[in-house]
C-alpha positions in Angstrom: 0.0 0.0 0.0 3.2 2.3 0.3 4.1 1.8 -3.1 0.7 3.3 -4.3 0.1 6.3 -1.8 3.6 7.7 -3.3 2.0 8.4 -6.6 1.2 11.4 -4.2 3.2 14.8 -5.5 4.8 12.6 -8.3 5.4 15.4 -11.2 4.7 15.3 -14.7 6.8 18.2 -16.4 5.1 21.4 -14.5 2.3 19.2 -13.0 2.0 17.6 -9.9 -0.4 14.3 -9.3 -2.9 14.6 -6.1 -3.8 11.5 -4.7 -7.3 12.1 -3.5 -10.9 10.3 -2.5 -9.2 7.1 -1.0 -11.7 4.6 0.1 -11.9 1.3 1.9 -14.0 -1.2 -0.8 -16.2 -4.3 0.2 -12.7 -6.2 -0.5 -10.4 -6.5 1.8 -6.7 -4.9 0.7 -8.9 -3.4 -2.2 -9.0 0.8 -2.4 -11.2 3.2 -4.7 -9.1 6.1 -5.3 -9.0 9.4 -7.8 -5.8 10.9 -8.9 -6.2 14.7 -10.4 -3.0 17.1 -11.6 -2.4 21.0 -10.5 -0.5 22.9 -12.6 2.5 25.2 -10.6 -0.2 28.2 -10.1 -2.3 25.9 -8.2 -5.2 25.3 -10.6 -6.6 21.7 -10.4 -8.0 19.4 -13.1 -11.9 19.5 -13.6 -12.0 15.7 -13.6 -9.3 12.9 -12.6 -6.5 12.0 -14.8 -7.2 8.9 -13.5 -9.6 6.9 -10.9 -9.9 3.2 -10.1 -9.4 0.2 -7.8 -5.9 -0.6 -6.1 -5.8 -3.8 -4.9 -2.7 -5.6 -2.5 -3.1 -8.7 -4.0 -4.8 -11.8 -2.1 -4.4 -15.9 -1.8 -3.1 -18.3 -4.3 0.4 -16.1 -5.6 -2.1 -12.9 -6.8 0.0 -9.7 -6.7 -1.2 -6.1 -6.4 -3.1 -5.1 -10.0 -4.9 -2.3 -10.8 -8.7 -1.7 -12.4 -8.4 2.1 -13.8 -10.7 4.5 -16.0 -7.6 7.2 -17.6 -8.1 10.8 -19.4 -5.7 12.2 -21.0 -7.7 15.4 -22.6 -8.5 17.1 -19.5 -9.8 21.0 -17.9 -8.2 22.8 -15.3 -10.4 24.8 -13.2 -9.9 28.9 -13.6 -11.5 31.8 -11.5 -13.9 33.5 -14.4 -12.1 32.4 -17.1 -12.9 29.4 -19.8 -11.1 26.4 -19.5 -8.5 25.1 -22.6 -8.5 21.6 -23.0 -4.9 20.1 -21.8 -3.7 17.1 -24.1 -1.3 14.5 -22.0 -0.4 12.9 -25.0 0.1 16.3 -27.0 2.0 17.3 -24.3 4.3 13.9 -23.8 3.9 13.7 -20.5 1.7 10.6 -20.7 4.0 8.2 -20.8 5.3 9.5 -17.7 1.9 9.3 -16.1 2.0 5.4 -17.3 5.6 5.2 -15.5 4.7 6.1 -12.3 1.7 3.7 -12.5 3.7 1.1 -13.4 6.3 1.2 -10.7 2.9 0.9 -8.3 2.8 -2.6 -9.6 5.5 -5.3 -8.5 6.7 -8.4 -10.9 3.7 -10.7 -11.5 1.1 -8.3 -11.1 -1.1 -6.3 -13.3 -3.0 -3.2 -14.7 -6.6 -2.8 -16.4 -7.5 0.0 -18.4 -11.1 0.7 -19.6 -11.3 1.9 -23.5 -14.8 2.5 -23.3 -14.6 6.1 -22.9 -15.3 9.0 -25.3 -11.8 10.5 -25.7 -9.7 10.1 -28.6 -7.3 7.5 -26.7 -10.5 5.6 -25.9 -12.4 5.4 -29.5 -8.7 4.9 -31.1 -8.3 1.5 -29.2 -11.5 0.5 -30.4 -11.5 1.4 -33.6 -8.1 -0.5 -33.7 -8.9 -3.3 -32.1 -12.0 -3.7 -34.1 -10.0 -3.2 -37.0 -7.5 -6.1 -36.3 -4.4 -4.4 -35.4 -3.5 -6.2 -32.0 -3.9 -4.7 -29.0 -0.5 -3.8 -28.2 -0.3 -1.7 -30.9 -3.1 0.4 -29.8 -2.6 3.8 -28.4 -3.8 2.6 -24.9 -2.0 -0.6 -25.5 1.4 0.7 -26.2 1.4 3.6 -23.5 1.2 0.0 -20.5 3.9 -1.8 -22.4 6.0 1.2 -22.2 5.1 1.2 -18.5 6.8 -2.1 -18.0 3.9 -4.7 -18.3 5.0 -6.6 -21.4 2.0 -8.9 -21.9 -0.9 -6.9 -23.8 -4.4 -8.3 -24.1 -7.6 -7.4 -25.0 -10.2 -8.3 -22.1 -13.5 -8.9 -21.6 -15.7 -10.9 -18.6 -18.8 -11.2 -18.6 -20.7 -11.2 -15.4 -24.0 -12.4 -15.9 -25.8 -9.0 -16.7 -23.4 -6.8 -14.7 -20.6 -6.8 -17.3 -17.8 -4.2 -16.3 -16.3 -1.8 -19.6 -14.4 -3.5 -22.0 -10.2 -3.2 -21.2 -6.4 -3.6 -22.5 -5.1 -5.4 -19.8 -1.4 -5.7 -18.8 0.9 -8.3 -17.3 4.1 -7.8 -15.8 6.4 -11.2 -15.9 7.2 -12.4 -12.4 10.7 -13.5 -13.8 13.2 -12.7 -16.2 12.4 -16.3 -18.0 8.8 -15.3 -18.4 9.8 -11.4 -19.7 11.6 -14.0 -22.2 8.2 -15.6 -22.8 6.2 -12.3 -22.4 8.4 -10.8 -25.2 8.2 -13.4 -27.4 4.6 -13.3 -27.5 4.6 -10.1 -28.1 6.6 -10.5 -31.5 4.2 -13.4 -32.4 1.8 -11.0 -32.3 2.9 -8.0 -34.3 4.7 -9.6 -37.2 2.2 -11.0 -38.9 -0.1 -7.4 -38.6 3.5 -6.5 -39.9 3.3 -8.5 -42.8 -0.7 -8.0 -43.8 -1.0 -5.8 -46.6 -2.7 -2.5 -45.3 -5.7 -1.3 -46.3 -6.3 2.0 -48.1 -9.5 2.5 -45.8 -7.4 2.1 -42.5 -4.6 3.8 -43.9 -3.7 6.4 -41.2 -5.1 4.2 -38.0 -2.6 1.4 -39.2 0.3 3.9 -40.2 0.3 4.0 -36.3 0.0 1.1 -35.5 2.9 -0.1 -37.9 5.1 2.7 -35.8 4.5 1.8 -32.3 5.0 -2.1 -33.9 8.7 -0.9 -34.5 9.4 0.4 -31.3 8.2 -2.0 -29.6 10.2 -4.9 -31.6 13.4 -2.8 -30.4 12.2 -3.6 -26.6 11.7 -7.4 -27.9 15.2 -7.9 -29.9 16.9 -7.1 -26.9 16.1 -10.3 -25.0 
């Protein structure tokens, strides 16, 4: 629980993350929490960067995970004055948000990330996903690999009529013999996207893809 109440103050170029709204769940070792950014004159974000579930793990080997909801277009709040939208991404301080997340998360745990949300990040997985590109090379998909969790998968349970959003879920390897394994998957995965023949109606949304598919088989030649 340490290693997630230090998100507190973490900064993200000229912003600084507020842990905020903790709150005991029906689970034991399980927390609701909101994490919101203030910019250096002390203006605060509208709405959290991001909110969730932190959990300490539990019985049978589980390790600490967490269940998030992420903006990265957000509003910070000014007396009298209209709001710009800020871009995290625009910005490139995202990546650094993801960081911090994933050092939250030991070896052999995990992070969820709904994509069911109505900001760019959010209908760009989809539409990728949807599309066949895999979900590592989605935008969401590729900002948790980055993070450190190096198994990428699209997930979905459902729950009998209470289905929660659809996510990209990430796994961090316990080991350095199941990174090897992690990795590996992760190539088996993106070369043959690599070697489809694109198509002229998902010519930019692939163009991405193809990118982040090339940085990310830098992170995989290295095992």
């Amino acid at each position: 629980m340490q290693e997630f109440k230090r998100l507190q103050g973490k900064r993200l170029g000229g912003l600084t993350l507020h842990l905020e709204e903790i709150k005991q769940l029906r689970l034991s070792g399980w927390k609701g929490f909101k994490l919101y950014l203030q910019d250096s004159k002390g203006s605060r974000s509208e709405l959290p960067v991001i909110k969730g579930i932190y959990s300490v793990g539990g019985k049978d080997g589980v390790k600490a995970w967490m269940d998030l909801e992420y903006r990265e277009e957000l509003k910070f709040s000014k007396e009298r004055k209209p709001s710009p939208s800020f871009s995290l991404s625009s910005s490139h301080i995202d990546q650094e948000l993801f960081s911090h997340l994933g050092k939250v998360i030991p070896s052999g745990g995990h992070l969820m990330i709904s994509y069911e949300g109505e900001q760019k990040i959010h209908t760009s997985t989809l539409k990728s996903l949807s599309s066949g590109i895999p979900a590592v090379l989605t935008p969401l998909g590729t900002l948790i690999f980055r993070a450190g969790f190096h198994y990428i998968k699209d997930w979905y349970l459902a729950e009998g009529g209470h289905e929660g959003p659809r996510k990209i879920w990430g796994e961090k390897a316990p080991d350095a013999r199941w990174e090897k394994i992690f990795l590996e998957r992760t190539a088996q995965q993106i070369r043959p996207f690599l070697d489809k023949k694109s198509s002229s109606s998902l010519k930019e949304l692939e163009k991405l893809a193809r990118k982040r598919a090339q940085e990310i088989l830098k992170v995989v030649s290295r095992i």
